[in-house]
N, CA, C and O atoms as a GROMACS GRO file, in nm:
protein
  268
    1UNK      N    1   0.322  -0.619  -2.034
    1UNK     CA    2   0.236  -0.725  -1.986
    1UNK      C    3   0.291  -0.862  -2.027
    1UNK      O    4   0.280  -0.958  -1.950
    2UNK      N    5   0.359  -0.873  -2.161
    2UNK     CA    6   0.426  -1.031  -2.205
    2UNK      C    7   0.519  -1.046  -2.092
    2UNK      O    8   0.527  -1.154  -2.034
    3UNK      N    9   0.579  -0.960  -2.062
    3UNK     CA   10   0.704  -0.995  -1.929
    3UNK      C   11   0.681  -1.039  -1.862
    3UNK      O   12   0.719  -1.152  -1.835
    4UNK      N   13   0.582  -0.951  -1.783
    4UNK     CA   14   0.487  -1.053  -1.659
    4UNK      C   15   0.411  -1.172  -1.668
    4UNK      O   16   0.393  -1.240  -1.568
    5UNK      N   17   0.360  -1.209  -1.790
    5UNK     CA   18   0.318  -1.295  -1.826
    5UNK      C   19   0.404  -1.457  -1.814
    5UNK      O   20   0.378  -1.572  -1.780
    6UNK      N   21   0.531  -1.370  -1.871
    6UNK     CA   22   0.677  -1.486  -1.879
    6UNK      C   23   0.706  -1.522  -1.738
    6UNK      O   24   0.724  -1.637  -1.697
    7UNK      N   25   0.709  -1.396  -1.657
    7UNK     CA   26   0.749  -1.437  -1.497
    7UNK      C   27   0.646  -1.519  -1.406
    7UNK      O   28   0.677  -1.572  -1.298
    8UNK      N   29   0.526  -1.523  -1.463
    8UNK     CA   30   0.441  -1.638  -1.406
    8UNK      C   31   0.430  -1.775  -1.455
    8UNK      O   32   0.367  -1.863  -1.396
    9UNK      N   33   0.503  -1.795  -1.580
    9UNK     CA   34   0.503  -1.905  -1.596
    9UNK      C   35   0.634  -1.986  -1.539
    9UNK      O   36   0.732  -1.919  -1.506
   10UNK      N   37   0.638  -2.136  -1.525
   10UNK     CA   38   0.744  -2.190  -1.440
   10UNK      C   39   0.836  -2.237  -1.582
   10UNK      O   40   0.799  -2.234  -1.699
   11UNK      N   41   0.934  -2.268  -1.540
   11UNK     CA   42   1.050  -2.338  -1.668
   11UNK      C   43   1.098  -2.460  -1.619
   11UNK      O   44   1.108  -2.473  -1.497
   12UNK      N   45   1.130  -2.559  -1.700
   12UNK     CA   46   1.135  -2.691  -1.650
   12UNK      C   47   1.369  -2.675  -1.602
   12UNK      O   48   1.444  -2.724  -1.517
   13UNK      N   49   1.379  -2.620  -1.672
   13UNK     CA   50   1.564  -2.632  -1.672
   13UNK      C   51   1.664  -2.512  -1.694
   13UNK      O   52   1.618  -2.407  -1.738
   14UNK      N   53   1.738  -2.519  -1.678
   14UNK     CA   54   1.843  -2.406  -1.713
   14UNK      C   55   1.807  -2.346  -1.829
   14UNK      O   56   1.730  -2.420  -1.890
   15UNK      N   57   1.830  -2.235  -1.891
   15UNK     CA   58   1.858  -2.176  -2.007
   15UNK      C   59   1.691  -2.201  -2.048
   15UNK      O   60   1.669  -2.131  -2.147
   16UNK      N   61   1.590  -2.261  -2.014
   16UNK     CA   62   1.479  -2.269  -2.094
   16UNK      C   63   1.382  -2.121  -2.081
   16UNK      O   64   1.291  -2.100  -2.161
   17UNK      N   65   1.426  -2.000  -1.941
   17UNK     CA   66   1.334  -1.882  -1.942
   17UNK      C   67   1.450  -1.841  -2.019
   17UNK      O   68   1.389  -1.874  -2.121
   18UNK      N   69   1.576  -1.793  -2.071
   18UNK     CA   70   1.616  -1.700  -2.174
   18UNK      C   71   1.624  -1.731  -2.295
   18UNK      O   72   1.666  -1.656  -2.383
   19UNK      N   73   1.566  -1.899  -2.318
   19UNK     CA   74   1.531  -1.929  -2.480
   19UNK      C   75   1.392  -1.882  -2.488
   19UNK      O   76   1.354  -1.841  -2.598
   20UNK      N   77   1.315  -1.881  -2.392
   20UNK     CA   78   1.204  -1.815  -2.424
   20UNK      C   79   1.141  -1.660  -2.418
   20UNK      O   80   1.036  -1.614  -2.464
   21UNK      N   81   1.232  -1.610  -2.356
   21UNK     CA   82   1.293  -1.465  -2.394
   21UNK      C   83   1.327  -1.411  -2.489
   21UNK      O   84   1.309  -1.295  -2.526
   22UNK      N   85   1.396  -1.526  -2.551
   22UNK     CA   86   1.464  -1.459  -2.722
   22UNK      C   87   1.332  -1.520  -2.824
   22UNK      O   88   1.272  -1.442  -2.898
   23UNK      N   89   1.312  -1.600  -2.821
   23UNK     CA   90   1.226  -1.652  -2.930
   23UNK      C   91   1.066  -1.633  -2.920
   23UNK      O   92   0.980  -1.668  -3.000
   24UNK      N   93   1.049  -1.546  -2.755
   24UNK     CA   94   0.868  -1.525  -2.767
   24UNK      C   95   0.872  -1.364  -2.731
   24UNK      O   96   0.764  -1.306  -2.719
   25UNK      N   97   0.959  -1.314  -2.718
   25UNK     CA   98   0.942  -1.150  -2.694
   25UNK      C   99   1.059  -1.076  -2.789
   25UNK      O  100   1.071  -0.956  -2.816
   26UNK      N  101   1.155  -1.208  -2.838
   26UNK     CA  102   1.271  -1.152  -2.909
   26UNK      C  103   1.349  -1.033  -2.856
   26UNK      O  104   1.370  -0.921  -2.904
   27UNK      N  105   1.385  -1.092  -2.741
   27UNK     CA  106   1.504  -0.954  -2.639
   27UNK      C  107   1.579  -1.026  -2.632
   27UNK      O  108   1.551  -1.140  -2.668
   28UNK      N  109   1.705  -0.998  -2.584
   28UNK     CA  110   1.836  -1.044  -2.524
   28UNK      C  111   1.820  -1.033  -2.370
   28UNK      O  112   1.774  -0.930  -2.320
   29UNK      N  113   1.868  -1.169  -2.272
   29UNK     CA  114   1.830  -1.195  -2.196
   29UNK      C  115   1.875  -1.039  -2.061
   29UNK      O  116   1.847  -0.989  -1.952
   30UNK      N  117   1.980  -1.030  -2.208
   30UNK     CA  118   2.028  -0.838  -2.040
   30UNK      C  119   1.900  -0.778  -2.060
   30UNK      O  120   1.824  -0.791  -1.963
   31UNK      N  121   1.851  -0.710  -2.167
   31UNK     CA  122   1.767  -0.627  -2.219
   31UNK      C  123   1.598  -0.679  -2.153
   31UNK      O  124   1.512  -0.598  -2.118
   32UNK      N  125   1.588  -0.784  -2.151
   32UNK     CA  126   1.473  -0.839  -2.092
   32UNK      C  127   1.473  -0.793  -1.921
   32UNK      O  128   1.373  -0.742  -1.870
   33UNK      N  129   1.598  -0.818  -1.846
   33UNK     CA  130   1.595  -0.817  -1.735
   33UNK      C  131   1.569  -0.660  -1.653
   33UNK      O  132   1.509  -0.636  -1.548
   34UNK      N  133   1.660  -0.548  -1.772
   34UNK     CA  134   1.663  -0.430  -1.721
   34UNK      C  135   1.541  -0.405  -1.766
   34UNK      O  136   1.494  -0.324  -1.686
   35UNK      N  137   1.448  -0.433  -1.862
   35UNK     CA  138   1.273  -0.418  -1.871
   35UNK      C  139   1.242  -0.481  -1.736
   35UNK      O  140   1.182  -0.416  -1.650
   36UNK      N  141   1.285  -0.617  -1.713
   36UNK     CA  142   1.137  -0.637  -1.586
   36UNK      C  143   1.162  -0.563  -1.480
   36UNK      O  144   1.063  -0.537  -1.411
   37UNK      N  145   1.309  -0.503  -1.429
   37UNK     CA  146   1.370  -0.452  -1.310
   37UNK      C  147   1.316  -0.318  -1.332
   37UNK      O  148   1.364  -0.241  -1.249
   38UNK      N  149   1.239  -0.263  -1.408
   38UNK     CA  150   1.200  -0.084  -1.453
   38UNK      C  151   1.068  -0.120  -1.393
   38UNK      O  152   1.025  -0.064  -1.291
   39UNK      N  153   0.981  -0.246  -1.481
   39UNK     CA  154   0.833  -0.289  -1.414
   39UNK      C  155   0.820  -0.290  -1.310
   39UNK      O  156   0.717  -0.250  -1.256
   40UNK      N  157   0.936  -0.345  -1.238
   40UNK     CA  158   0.883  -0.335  -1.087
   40UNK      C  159   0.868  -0.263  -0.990
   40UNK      O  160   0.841  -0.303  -0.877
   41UNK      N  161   0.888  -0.124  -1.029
   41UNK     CA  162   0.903  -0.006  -1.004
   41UNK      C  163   0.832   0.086  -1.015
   41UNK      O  164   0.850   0.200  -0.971
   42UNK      N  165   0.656   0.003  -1.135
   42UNK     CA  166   0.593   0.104  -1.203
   42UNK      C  167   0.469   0.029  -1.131
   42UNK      O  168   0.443  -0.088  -1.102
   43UNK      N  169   0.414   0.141  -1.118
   43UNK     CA  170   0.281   0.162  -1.051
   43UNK      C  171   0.170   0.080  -1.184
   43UNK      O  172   0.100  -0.002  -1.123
   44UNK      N  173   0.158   0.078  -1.237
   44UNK     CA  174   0.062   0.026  -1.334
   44UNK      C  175   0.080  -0.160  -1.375
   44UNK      O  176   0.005  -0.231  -1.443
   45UNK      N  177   0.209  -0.195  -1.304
   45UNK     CA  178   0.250  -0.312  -1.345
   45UNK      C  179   0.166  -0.380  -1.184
   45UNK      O  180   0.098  -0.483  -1.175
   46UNK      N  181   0.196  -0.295  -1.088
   46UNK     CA  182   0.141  -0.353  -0.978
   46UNK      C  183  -0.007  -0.380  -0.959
   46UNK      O  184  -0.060  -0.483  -0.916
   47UNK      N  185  -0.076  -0.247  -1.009
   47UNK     CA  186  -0.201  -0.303  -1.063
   47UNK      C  187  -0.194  -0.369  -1.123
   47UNK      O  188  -0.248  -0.458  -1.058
   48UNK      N  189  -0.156  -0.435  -1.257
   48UNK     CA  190  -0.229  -0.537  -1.313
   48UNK      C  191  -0.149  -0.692  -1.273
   48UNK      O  192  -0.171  -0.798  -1.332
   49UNK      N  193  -0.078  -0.679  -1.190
   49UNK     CA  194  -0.002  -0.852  -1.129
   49UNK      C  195   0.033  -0.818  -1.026
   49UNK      O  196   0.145  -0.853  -0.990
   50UNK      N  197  -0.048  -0.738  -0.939
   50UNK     CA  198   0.025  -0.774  -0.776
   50UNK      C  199   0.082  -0.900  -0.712
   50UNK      O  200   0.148  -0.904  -0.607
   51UNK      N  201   0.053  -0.989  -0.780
   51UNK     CA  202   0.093  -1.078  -0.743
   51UNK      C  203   0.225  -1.113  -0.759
   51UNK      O  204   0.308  -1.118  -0.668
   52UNK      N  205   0.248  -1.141  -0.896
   52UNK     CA  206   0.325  -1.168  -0.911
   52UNK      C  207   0.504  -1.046  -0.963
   52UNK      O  208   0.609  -1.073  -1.022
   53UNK      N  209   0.444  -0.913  -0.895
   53UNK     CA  210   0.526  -0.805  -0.890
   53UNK      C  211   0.576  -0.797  -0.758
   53UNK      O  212   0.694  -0.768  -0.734
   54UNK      N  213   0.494  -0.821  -0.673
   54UNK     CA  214   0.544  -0.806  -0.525
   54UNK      C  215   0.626  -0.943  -0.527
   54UNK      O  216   0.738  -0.929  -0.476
   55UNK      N  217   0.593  -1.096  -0.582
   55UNK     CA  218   0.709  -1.184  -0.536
   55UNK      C  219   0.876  -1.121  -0.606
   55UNK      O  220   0.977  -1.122  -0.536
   56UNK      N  221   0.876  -1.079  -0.728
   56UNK     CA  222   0.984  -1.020  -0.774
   56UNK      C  223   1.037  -0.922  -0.733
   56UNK      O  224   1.155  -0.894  -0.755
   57UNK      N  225   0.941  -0.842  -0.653
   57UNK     CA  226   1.038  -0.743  -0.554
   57UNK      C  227   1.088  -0.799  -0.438
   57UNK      O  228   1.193  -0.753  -0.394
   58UNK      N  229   1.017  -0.916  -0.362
   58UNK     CA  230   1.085  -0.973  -0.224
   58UNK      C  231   1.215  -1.040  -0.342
   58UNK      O  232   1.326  -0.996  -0.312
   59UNK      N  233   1.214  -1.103  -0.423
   59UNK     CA  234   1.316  -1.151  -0.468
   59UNK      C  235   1.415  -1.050  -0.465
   59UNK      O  236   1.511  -1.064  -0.389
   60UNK      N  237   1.406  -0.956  -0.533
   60UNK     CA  238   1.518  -0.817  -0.583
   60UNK      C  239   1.579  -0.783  -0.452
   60UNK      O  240   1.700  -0.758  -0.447
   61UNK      N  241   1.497  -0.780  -0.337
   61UNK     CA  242   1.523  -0.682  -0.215
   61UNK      C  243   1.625  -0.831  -0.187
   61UNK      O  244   1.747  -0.822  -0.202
   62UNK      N  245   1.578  -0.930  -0.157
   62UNK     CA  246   1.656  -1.072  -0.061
   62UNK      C  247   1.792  -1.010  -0.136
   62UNK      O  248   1.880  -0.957  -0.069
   63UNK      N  249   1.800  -1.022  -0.275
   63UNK     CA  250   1.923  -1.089  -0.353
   63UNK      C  251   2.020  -0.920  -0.362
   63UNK      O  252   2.141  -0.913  -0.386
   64UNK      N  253   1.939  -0.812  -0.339
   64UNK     CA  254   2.074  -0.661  -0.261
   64UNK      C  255   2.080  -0.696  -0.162
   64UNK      O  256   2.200  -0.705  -0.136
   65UNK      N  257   2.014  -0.730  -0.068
   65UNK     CA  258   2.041  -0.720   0.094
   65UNK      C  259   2.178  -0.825   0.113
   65UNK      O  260   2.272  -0.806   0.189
   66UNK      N  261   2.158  -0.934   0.024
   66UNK     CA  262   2.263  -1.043   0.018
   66UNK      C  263   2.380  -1.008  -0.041
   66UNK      O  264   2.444  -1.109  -0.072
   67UNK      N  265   2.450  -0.876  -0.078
   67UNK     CA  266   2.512  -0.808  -0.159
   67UNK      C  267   2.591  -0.742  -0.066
   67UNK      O  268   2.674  -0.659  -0.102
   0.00000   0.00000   0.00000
């Protein structure tokens, strides 16, 4: 739930969502990413942030299709 929490909030600049990655969930910014990329995949994450799980999957799908 902190993950999703992180992905709804906005960041003002570069590097400011993986300083806040390391210093408010204490992951490494790979280790953070292969967590949210598992969430989006899980049925229980969609219940509780449809919202903001479905924009991260149109994101995921745009950025393979662009691959």
């Amino acid at each position: 739930m902190d993950i999703l929490a992180l992905e709804r909030r906005g960041f003002p600049g570069p590097g400011a969502k993986e300083r806040a990655v390391r210093e408010e969930l204490g992951l490494a910014p790979v280790r953070y990413y292969q967590l949210l990329n598992a969430l989006l995949d899980d049925p229980r994450a969609l219940a509780h942030d449809p919202v903001t799980v479905n924009r991260l999957r149109r994101i995921r799908e745009r950025r393979r299709s662009e691959r």
